[in-house]
MIVOPA-496585 format. One line per 8 residues: for each residue x negated, z, y negated of C-alpha. Coordinates in steps of 0.1 Angstrom, whole numbers, plus 2048, in hexadecimal, padded with zeros to 3 digits. Example, Ala and Ser with C-alpha at 12.3 -4.5 7.8 and 13.67 -1.06 7.14 Angstrom:
BEGIN
785,84E,82D ~ 777,847,80B
This chain:
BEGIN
2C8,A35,B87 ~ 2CA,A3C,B63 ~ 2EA,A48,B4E ~ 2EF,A23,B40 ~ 2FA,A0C,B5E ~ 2FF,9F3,B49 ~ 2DB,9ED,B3F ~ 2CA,9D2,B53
2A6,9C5,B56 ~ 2A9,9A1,B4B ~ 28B,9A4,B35 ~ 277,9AF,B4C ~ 286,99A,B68 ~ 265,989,B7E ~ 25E,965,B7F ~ 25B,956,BA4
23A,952,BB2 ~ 223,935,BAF ~ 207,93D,BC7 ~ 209,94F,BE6 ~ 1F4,96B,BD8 ~ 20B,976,BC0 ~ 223,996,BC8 ~ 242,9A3,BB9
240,9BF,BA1 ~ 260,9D1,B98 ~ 260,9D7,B73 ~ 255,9FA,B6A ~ 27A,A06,B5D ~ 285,A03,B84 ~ 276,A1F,B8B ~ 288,A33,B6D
2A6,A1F,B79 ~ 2A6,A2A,B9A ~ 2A2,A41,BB4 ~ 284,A3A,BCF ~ 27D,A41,BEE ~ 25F,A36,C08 ~ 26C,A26,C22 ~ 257,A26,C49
25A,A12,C65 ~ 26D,A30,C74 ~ 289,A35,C55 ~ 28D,A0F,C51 ~ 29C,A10,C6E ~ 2B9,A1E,C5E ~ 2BF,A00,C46 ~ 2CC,9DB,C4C
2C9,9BC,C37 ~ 2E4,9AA,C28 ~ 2E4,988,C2C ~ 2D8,974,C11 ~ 2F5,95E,C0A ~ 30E,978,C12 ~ 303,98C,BF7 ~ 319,978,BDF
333,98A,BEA ~ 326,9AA,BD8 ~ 329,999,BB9 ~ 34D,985,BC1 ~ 360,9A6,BCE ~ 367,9C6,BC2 ~ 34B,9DD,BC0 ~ 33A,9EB,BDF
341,A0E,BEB ~ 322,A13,BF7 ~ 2FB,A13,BEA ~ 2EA,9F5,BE5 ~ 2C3,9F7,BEB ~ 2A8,9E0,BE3 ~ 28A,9E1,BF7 ~ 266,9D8,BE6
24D,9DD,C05 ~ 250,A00,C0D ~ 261,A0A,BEF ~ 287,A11,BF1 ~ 29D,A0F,BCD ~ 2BF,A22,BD0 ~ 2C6,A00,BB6 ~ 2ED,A00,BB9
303,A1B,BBA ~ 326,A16,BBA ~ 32A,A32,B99 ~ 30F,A1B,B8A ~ 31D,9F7,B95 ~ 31B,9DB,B7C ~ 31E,9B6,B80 ~ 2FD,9B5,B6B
2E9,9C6,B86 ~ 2F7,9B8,BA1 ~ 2EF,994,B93 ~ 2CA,9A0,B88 ~ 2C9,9AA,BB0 ~ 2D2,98B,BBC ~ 2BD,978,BA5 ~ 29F,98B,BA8
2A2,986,BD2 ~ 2A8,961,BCE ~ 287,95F,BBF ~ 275,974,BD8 ~ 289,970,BF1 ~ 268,97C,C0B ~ 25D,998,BF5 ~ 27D,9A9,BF3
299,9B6,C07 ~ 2BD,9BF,BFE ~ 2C9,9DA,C18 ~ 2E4,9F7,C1F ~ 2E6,A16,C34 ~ 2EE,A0B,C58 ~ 30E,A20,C55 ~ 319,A0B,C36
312,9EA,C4A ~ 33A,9E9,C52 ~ 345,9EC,C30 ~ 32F,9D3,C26 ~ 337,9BC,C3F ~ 35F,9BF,C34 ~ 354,9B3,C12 ~ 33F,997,C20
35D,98A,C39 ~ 378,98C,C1C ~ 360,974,C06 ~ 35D,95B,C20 ~ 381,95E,C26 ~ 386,958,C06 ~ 36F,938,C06 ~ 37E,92C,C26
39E,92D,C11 ~ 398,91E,BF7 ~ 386,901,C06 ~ 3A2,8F9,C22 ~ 3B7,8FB,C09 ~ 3DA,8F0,C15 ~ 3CB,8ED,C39 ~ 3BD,90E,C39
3D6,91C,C55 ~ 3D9,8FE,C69 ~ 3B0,903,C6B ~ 3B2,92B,C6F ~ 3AA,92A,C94 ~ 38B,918,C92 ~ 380,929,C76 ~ 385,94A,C88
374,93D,CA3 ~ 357,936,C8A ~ 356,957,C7B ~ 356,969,C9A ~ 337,956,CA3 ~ 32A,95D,C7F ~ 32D,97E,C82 ~ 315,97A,C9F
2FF,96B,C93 ~ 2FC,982,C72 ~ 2F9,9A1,C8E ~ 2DC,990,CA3 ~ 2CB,986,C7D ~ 2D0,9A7,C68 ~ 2C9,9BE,C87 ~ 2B1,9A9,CA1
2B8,9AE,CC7 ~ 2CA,9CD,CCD ~ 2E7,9DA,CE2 ~ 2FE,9D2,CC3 ~ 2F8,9B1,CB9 ~ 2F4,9A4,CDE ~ 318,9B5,CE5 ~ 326,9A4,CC9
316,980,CD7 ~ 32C,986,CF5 ~ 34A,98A,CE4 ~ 343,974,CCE ~ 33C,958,CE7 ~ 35E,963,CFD ~ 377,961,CDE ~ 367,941,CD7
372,933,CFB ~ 39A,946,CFB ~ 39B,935,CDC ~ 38C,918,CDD ~ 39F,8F9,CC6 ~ 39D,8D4,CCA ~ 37A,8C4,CC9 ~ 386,8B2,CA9
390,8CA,C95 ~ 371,8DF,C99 ~ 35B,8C2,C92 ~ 375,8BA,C75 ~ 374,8E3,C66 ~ 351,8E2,C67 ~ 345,8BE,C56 ~ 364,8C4,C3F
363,8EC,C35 ~ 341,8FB,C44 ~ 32E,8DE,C3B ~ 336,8DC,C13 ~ 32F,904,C15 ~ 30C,913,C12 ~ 31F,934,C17 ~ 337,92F,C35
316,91A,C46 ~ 308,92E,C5E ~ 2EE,916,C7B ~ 2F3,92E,C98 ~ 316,931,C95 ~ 31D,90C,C8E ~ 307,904,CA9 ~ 318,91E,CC2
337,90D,CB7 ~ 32F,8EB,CBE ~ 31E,8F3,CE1 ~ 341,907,CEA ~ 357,8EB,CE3 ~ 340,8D1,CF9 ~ 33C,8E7,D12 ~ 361,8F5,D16
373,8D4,D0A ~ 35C,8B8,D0F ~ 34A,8BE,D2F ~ 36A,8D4,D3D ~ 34D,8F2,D49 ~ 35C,913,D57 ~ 364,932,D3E ~ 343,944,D46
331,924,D41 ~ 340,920,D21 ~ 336,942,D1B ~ 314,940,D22 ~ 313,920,D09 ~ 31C,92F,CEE ~ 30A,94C,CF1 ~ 2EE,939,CFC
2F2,923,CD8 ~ 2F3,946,CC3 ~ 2D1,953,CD0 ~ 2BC,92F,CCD ~ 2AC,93A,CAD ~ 2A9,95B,CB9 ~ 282,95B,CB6 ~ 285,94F,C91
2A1,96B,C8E ~ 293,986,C9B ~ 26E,97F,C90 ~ 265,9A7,C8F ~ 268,9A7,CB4 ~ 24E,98B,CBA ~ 23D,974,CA7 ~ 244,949,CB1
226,939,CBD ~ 236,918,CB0 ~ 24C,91B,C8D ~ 26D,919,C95 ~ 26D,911,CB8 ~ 26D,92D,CD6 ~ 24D,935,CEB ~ 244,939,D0A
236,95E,D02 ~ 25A,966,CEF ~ 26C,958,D0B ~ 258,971,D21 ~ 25A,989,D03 ~ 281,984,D07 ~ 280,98F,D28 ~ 26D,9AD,D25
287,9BD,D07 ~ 2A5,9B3,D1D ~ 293,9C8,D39 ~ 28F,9E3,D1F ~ 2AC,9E8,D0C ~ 2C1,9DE,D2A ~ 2D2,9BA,D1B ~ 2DC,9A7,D39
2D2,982,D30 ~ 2D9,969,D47 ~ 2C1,951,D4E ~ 2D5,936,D44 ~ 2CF,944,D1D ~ 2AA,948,D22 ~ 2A7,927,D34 ~ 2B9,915,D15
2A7,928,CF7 ~ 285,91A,D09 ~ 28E,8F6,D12 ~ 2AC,8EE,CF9 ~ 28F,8D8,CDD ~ 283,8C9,CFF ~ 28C,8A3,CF9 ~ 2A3,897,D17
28C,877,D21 ~ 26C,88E,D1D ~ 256,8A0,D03 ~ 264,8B4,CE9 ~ 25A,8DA,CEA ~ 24B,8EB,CFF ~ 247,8C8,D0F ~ 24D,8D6,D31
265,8B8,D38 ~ 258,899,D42 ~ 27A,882,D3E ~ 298,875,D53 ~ 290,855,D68 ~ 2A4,848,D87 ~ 27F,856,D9D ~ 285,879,D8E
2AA,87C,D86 ~ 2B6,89A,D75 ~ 29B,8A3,D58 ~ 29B,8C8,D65 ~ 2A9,8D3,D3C ~ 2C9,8EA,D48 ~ 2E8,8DD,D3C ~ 2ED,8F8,D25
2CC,8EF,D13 ~ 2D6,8CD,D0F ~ 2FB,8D4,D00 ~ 2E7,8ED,CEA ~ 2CF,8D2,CDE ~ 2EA,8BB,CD1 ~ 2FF,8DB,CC1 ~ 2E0,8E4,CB1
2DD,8BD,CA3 ~ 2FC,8BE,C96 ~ 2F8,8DF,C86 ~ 2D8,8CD,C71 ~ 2E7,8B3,C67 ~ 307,8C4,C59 ~ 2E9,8D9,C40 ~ 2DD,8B7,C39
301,8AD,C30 ~ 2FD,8CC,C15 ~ 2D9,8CB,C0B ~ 2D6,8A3,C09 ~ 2F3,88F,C0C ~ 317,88E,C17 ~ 314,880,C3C ~ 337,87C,C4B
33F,889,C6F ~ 33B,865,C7C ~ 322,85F,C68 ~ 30E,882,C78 ~ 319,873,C9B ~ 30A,853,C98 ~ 2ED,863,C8B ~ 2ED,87A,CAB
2F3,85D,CC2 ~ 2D8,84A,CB4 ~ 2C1,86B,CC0 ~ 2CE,863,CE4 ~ 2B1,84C,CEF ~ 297,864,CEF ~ 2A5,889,CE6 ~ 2C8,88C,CF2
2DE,88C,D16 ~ 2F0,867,D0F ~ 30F,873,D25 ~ 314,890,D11 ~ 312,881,CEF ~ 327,866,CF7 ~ 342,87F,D09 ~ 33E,891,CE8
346,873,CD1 ~ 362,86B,CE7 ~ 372,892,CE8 ~ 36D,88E,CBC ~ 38B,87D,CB7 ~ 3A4,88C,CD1 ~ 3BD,8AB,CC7 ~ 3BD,8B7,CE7
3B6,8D6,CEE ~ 3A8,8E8,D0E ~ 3BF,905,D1E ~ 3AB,926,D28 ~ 3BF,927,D4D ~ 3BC,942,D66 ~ 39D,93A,D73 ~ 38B,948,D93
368,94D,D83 ~ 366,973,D74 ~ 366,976,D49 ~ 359,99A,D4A ~ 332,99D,D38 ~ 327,9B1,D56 ~ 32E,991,D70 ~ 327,97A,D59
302,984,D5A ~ 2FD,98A,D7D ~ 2E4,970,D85
């Protein structure tokens, strides 16, 4: 960078695109500015992304002790030192990524990742905080339960499919069962606190949340069923996650070839799926009285019983709903928890398992809350996998 940190780029800061052609151009005093490298597919390997909202944090906390890059297709800016820091390039940063948000990436050194990540959980802390206000400690356990799903979440979306983030799932998905709170007061931190928060939202983890507490409270399912649900509800999107390792056949929704792709990376990299997470990323937008995506079932009647979805799939389905709505709740309107019920129960005619959205509507407005016991089944990852 250059001697003055204080100097920014505002008059040269781009405009957003209007047409799909157009291409972001880093003004020409960026490269006086700073240093910069190529990356290749091999050395970008040694980088992670921060997430996009997180990145607030950068600008809310005390400077960063670690470099800031800013990727421009294979060209890697050393943009923000911590010698060099200033709010005024921080902000430029952030406002130059907001308006190209798919022609430029904000990453850190792999080995920085943790320091970053400290920042990043003392924001949302912070925002927790301040919007629990005086409730904020009776609400601390489900909001820890949150965040350890967050962080999940965060580990499969920055890093893809790896060792790490799939570690972190389980443990994520096991603190979420020992400490497990009341089906209303989840429902009740999320519509109240998540829900007014485009920072503390986060789909996967409210989703893996959701699908936790009906499967551990609600419908009373064992500890490694649990489990499996809420680590089942933090992979769904995991095609739309991880998009480098495949690309979706159908936008947003799972394939058959990345559900076979799936299989072939757990084979490779040694991740010991159960079948009950593959099973419920391919069938959980299948609608419970037929069609839906892939379309495979054909609906409940009293000649075919059972529709053939796996439970899992369908307590995913509903956590998933719920998830949806709650952005709604930011992006559109204020929907109130009953209000995102009813509009959830409505959806049980054709989409959802009736006996599980009513159990669910039911377990909303109880306080009580479900004991992890001494159980019989084993917790430990390497049984909980053995098909």
């Amino acid at each position: 960078m250059s001697n003055d940190p204080h100097k920014t780029a505002k008059a040269s800061a781009p405009t957003p695109p209007t047409t799909q052609q157009e291409v972001f151009v880093p003004p020409a005093e960026w490269r006086v500015r700073c240093d910069v490298r190529k990356l290749t597919p091999h050395t970008k390997l040694e980088y992670l992304s921060l997430n996009n909202d997180l990145l607030r944090c950068l600008v809310d906390v005390q400077p960063p002790s670690f470099i800031v890059f800013f990727l421009v297709g294979w060209d890697l800016y050393e943009y923000l030192r911590p010698a060099n820091y200033t709010l005024e390039l921080m902000q430029e940063m952030l406002d130059i990524h907001k308006k190209w948000p798919t022609q430029t990436r904000v990453l850190v050194l792999q080995n920085d990742y943790a320091r970053y990540e400290k920042l990043a959980s003392a924001f949302r802390n912070r925002r927790f905080e301040t919007a629990a206000g005086g409730a904020s400690m009776a609400l601390l356990p489900v909001y820890n339960c949150y965040q350890e799903l967050s962080n999940a979440s965060q580990s499969l979306a920055r890093g893809g499919l790896n060792m790490e983030a799939y570690a972190r799932v389980s443990a994520g998905a096991s603190f979420a069962v020992m400490h497990m709170q009341s089906t209303k007061s989840i429902l009740g931190f999320l519509v109240a606190i998540v829900g007014n928060d485009a920072i503390l939202y986060d789909h996967s983890a409210v989703t893996a949340l959701v699908a936790t507490a009906i499967s551990w409270n609600v419908l009373e399912m064992t500890k490694r069923e649990s489990k499996l649900c809420g680590q089942a509800a933090l992979m769904h999107d995991v095609e739309r996650n991880c998009a480098h390792l495949f690309k979706p056949a159908v936008h947003d929704r799972i394939s058959t070839a990345a559900i076979k792709e799936l299989k072939n990376l757990q084979e490779s990299v040694g991740l010991g799926f159960h079948a009950v997470i593959l099973q419920t990323m391919g069938q959980y937008r299948e609608k419970f009285t037929g069609g839906g995506f892939p379309g495979t079932n054909h609906g409940a009647s009293e000649e075919r019983g059972d529709t053939g979805i796996e439970r899992t799939a369908r307590i995913v389905a509903i956590a998933c709903a719920f998830s949806e709505y709650l952005l709604k709740r930011q992006d559109k309107h204020s929907l109130s928890l009953t209000m995102i019920l009813d509009l959830i129960k409505q959806r049980t005619k054709d989409d959802f398992d009736p006996d599980i959205v009513t159990a669910l509507i039911e377990a909303a407005t109880s306080d009580a809350i479900r004991k992890v016991g001494k159980q019989k089944e084993a917790f430990e990852d390497k049984e909980d996998y053995d098909d």
